[in-house]
C-alpha positions in Angstrom: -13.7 20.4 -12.5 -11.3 19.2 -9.8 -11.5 15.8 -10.9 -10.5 16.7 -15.0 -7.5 18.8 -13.3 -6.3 16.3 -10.9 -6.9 13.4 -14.3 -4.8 16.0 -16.1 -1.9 16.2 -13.9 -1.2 13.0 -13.4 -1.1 12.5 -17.1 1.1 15.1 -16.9 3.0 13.7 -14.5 2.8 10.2 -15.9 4.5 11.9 -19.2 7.0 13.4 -17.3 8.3 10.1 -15.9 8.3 8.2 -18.7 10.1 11.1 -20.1 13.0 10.8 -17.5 13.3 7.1 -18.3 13.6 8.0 -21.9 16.3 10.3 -21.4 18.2 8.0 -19.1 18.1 5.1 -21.4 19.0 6.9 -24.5 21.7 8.2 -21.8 22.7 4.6 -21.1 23.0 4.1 -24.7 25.1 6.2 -25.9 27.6 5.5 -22.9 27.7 1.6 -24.3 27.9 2.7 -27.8 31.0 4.8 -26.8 32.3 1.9 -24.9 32.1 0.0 -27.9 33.3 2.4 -30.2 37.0 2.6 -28.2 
């Protein structure tokens, strides 16, 4: 039981991350596009 919770929350954890990284590249994104559009 311990081991399916501990499995879980680093999936969890492992979703969060890449999650982060989404939002900062997406982030990054828009700030070129922006650039570009002036």
């Amino acid at each position: 039981m311990f081991l399916l919770m501990l499995a879980v929350g680093s999936a969890a954890g492992t979703i969060l991350e890449t999650g982060k990284v989404t939002l900062v590249e997406q982030a990054e994104k828009a700030k070129a596009t922006a650039n570009t559009v002036k």
